[in-house]
C-alpha positions in Angstrom: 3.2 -49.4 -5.2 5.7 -46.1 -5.8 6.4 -44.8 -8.8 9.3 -45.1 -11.2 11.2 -42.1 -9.2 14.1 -42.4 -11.2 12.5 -41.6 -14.4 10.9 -38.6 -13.4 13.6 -37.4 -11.8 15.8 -38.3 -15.3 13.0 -36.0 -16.8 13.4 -33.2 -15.0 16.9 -33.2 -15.3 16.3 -33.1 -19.3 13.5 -30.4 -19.3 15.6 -28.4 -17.1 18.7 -28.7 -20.1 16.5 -27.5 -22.2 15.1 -24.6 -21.0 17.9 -22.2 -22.0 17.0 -19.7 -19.6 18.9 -22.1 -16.8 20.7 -24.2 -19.0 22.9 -21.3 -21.0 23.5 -19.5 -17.3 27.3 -19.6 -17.7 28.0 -18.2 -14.0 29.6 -20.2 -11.4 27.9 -20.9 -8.5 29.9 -18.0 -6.4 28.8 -16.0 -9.5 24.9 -16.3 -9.0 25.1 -15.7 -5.6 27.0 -12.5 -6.3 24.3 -11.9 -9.5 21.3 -12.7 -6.6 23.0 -10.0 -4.2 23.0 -7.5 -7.1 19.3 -8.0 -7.9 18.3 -7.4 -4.2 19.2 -3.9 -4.5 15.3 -3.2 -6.7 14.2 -6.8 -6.1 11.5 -5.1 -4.5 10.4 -3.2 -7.3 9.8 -6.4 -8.9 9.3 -9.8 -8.1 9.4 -9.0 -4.5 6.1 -6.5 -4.6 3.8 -9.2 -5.0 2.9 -9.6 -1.4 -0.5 -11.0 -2.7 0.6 -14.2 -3.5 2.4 -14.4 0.0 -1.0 -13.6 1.6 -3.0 -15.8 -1.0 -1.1 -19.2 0.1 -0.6 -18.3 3.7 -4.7 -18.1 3.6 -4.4 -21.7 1.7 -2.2 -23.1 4.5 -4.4 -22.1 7.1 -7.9 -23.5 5.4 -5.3 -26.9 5.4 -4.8 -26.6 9.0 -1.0 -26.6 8.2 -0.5 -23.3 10.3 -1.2 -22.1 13.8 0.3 -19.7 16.4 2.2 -22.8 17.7 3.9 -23.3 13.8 7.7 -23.1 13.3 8.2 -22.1 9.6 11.5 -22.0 7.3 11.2 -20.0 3.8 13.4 -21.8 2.1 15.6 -19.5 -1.0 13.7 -16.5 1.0 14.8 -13.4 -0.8 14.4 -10.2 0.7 10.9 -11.4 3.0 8.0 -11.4 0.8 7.0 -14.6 2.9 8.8 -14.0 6.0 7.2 -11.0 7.0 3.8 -12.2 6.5 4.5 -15.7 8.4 6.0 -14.1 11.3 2.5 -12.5 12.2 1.6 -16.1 12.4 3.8 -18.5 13.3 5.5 -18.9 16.7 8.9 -19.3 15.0 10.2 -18.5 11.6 13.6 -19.5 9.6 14.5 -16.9 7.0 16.9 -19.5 4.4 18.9 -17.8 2.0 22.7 -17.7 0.3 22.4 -14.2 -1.1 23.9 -12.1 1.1 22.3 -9.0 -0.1 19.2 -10.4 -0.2 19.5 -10.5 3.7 20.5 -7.5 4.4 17.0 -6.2 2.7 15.1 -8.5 4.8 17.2 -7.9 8.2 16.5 -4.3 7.2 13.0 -4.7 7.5 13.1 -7.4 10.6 14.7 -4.2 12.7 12.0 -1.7 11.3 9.4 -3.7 12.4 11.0 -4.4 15.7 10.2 -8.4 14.8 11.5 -10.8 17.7 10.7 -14.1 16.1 12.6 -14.7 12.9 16.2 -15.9 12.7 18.1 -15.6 9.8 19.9 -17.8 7.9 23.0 -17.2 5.3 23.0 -20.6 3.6 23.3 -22.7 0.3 19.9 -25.5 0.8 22.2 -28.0 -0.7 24.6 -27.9 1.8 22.6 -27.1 5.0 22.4 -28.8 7.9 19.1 -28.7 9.5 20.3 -30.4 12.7 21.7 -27.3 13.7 18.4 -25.6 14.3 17.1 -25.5 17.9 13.5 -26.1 16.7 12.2 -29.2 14.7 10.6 -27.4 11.5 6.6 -28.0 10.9 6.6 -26.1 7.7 8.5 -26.0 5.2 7.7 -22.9 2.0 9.9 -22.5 -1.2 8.7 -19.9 -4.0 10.7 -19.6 -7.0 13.8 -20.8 -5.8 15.9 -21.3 -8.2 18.1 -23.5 -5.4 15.5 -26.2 -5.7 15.6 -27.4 -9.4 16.4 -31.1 -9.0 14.9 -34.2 -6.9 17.8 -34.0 -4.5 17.3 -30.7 -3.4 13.5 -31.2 -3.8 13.4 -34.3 -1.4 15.7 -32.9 1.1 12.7 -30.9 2.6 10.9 -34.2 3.1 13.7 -34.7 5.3 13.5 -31.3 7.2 9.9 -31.0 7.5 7.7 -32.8 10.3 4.5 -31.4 9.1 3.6 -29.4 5.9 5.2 -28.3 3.0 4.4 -25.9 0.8 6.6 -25.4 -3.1 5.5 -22.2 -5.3 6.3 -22.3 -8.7 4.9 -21.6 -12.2 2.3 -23.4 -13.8 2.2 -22.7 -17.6 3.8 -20.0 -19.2 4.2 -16.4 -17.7 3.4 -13.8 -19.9 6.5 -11.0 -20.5 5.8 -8.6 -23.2 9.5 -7.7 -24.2 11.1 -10.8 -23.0 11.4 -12.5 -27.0 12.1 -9.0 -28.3 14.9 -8.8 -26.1 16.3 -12.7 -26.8 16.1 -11.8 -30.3 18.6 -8.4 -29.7 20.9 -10.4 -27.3 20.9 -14.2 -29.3 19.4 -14.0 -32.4 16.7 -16.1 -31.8 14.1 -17.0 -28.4 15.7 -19.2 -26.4 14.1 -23.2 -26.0 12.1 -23.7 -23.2 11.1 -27.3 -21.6 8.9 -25.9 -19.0 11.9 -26.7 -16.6 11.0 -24.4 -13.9 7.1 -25.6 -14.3 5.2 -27.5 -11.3 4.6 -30.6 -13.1 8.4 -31.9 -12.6 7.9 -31.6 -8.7 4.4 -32.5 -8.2 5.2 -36.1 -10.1 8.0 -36.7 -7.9 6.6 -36.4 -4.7 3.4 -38.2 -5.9 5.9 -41.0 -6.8 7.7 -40.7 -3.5 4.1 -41.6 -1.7 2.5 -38.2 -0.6 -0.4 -37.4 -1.8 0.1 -33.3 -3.1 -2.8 -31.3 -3.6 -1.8 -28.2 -6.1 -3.6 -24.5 -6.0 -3.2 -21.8 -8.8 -3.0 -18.3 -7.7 -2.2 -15.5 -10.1 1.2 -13.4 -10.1 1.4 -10.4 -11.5 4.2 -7.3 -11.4 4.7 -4.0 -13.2 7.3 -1.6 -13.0 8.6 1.3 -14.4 12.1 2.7 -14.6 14.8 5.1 -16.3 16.4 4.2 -19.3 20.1 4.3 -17.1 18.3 1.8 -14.8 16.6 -0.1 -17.5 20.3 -0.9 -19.6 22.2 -1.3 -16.3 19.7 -3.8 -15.0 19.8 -5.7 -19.0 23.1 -5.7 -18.8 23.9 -7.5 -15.2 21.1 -10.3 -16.4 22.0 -10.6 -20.3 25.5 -11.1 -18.9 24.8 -14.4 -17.3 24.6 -15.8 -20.7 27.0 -13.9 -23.0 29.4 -10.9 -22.9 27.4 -7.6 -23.3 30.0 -5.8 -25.3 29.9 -2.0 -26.2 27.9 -3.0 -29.6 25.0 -5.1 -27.5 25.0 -2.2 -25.0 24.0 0.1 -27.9 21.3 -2.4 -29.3 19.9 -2.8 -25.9 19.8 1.2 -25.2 18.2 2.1 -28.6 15.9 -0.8 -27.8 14.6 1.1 -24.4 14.8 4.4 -26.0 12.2 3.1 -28.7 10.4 1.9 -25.8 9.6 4.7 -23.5 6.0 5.8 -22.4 4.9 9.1 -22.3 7.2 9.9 -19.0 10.3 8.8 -20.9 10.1 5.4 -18.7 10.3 2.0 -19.5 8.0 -0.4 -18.4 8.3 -3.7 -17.4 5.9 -6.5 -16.4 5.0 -10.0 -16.0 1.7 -11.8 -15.5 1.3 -15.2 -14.5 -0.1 -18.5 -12.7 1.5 -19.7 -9.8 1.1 -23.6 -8.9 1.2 -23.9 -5.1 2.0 -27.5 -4.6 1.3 -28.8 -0.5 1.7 -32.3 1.5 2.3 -33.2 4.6 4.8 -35.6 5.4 3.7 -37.2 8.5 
């Protein structure tokens, strides 16, 4: 007997409005896209230097048997390649998912540098793509901290796609982010709520419920980073003004904040440390 899929999918809807970070993001859609194309210019520096945790559930795929030589792949919300790359060595085929423009152009950067004949990119919102486009019948599916892929719709959707494995990264607990309250308390006044919206509980009960049977993996995901104060504020500025508008007064708190800050080499440093849940099934 399946699961109550409406409640669960009810309460991620409600964790998700209460986790501030997505909830208060006052940008239009066309605006995050525009926001993501902005961050791929250093998304490398950060969240994109990981490649452990590319290689760490690659190697998890392959003990499941859910890739070979003869694999066609899609990274779904794919960023600038972190996974692409890495599955290309791999699979036969590979689909390289994203709407951020800029994002692309980082990861078709890197496609032409390494002369690499078997990925196809593709510029697209997940909600509104049509997978019977595609020449090749996907046989797995991979999604890493897309934000695209919030909700059961878009969550179930790659049931639909995938004849074969799937694969959904996310966190699992809280990260750890020295300055983040710090900051929250310059820009709001306060630490904004969090529901665990973004946490790998939400998805893994749905597609339980739906019938599959997920098996979940933890692998650790860490990034540091160090940068000018002018890069530092210019980069707090483009993300704090998702929520409100950084006026010339903010812009001062949040320079004297960095400048207070600054290591030894007059940089500021930045990192995160946390636990990945890496959630698979197959769906045939």
């Amino acid at each position: 007997m399946l699961l109550d899929t409406d409640f669960l999918k009810i309460d991620w809807e409600k964790a998700m409005e209460l986790s501030e970070y997505f909830s208060l993001d006052r940008n239009t859609p066309e605006g995050k896209r525009e926001n993501w194309s902005k961050l791929a210019e250093n998304y490398d520096l950060a969240l994109g230097s990981d490649i452990k945790r590319a290689k760490d559930t690659i190697e998890i795929l392959q003990q499941k048997g859910a890739i070979t030589n003869d694999t066609i792949a899609m990274d779904i919300g794919c960023g600038t390649g972190t996974f692409v790359l890495e599955l290309s060595k791999i699979c036969k085929h590979v689909y390289a998912l994203d709407y951020s423009e800029g994002m692309l152009e980082k990861l078709q950067a890197k496609i032409t540098a390494g002369n690499i004949s078997n990925v196809t990119i593709v510029n697209a919102d997940w909600a509104d793509f049509d997978y019977t486009t595609l020449p090749h019948t996907i046989t797995l599916s991979i999604s890493c901290l897309n934000t695209g892929m919030r909700d059961y719709d878009s969550l179930v959707k790659v049931n639909e796609v995938t004849k074969g494995w799937c694969c959904y990264i996310t966190s699992c607990g809280a990260a750890k982010t020295p300055r983040r309250n710090e900051l929250q308390e310059i820009v709001f006044g306060r630490t904004l709520k969090s529901a665990g919206g973004g946490d790998i509980i939400y998805p893994f009960n749905i597609i339980y419920a739906l019938g599959y049977r997920p098996e979940l993996t933890n692998i650790n995901f860490n990034w540091r980073r160090e940068k000018t104060h002018e890069t530092a504020l210019s980069e707090m500025i483009a993300d704090f003004n998702r929520y409100v508008e950084v006026d010339e007064k903010l812009k001062e708190k949040l320079s004297d904040y960095i400048k207070s800050t600054l290591n030894e080499e007059d940089l500021y440093e930045e990192s995160m440390n946390a636990v990945m849940g890496v959630m698979t099934w197959k769906t045939i």
